[in-house]
N, C-alpha and C positions, 0 to 999 in steps of 0.2 A: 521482656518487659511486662510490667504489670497492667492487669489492667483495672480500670477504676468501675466501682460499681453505680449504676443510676439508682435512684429509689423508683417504686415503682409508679405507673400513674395512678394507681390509687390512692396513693398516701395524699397528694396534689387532692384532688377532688374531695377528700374524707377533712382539711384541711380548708375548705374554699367552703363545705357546707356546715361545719363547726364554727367557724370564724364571722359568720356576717351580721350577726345581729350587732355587736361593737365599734363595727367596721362604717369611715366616710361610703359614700356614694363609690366615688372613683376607684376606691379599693373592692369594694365588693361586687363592680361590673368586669376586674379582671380583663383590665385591657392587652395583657401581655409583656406588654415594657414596663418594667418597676419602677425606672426613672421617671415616666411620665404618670407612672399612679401616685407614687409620693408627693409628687407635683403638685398635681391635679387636688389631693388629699388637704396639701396646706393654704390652697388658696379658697375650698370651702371655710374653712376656721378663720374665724378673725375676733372683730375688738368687739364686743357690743355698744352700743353709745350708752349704758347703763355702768361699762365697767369703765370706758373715758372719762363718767364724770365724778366716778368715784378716784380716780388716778388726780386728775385735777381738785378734787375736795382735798386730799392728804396734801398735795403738794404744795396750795394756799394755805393750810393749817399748820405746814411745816415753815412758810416763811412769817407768816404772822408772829409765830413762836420764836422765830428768829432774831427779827427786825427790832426788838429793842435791845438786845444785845449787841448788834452791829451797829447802833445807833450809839451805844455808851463807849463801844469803843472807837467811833471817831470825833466822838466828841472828847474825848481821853487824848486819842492821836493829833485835833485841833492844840487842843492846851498844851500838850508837849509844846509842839510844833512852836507854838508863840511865846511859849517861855524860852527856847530854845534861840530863838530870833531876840529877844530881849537881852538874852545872857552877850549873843554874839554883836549887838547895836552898842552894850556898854564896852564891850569891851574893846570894840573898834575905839570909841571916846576915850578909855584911859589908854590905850598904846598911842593914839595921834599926841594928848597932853604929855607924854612920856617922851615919844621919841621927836617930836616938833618943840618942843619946847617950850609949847604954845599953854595957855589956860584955853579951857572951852568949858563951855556953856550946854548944860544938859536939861530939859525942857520937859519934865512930864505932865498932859496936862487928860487928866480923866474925863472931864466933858466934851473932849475933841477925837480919845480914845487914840493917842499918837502922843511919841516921843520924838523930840527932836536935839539935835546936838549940835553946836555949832561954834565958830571961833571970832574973836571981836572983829577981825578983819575978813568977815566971813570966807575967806580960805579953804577953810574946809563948814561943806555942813551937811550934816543926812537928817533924814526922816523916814520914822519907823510906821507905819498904819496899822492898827490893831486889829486884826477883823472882827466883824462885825458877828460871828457868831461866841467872841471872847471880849470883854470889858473889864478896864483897870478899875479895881473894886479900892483901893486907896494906898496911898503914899506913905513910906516910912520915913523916918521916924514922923511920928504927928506929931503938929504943930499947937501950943494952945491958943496962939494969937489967932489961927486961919478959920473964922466963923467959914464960909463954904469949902466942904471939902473936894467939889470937883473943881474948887481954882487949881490952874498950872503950879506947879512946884517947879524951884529953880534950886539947879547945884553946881557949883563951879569946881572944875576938877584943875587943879594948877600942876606943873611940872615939877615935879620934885617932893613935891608935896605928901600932905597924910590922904589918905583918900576918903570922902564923906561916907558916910551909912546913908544907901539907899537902897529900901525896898520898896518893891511895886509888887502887889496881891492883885493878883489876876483872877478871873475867873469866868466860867462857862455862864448860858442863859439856862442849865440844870442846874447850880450852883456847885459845881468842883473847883476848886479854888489850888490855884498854886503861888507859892512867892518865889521873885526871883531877886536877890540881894545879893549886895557887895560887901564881900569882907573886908572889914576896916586893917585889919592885920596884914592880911595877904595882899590885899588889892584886886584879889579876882573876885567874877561875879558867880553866881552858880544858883542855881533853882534849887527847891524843895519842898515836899507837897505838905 
């Protein structure tokens, strides 16, 4: 068998008096155990409160920089969100006047910031609430009779029927604006910005 060679002790020592001026504490009193000097080495070093509050200056400067881009898009994600709810309120109203037989009664009214729908025999009726970070900015078609334009508008949807032109323009407290309309043709309703 072979045998393995040591280095000698000098090399260790010629090593230990080269090495200390670069060297933590723990490492250059050569405790013996490596594990325990490595140890001992990293719990000298640490954070200074100088580079803490430089870590926190970047990390405010990063969100500040942030925050109105996350801000434009929930206020983007609101307005979907309530066009989306508007599309799906009409159009619960024209399947009920379709498949009931029934005429009903659709109720947009901008100073209340709510839709309502409902049937003469009240039967059926829902309500829509707008929130309060989006407001019906006005009603299509316009009217030249209606001196206020945040009075209610009324449309009656009958069975069988052609179906009315109604848009409602919505929009954000930044002013993004979306309309959400019924096609007189098709009879569905559908958003666009």
């Amino acid at each position: 068998m072979g045998q393995v060679s040591r280095p000698a002790a000098g090399v260790h020592a010629g090593l230990r008096a080269a090495g200390h001026a670069g060297l933590p504490a723990a490492l250059r009193a050569g405790s013996g155990d490596p594990a325990q000097t490595w140890t001992s080495a990293l719990h000298e070093r640490g954070v200074t409160l100088i580079e803490a509050l430089i870590v926190v200056a970047l990390i405010a400067m990063i969100a500040a920089v942030s925050f109105p881009a996350i801000g434009a898009g929930l206020d983007t994600l609101r307005l979907r969100s309530t066009s989306d709810a508007i599309v799906s309120f009409l159009n619960i109203a024209l399947d009920h006047a379709d498949r009931r037989q029934q005429a009903v009664e659709v109720v947009i009214s901008p100073r209340e910031n709510l839709l309502l729908s409902r049937t003469a025999d009240l039967g059926f009726a829902r309500r829509l609430d707008i929130p309060d970070q989006i407001h019906i900015v006005s009603v299509q078609p316009a009217l030249a009779t209606l001196t206020d334009p945040d009075e209610p508008r009324r449309f009656l949807l009958y069975p069988g029927g052609s179906v009315p032109r109604i848009g409602i323009e919505i929009s954000t407290l930044q002013g993004r604006k979306r309309m959400v309309s019924v096609d007189p043709v098709t009879g569905s309703p559908g958003a666009t910005q």
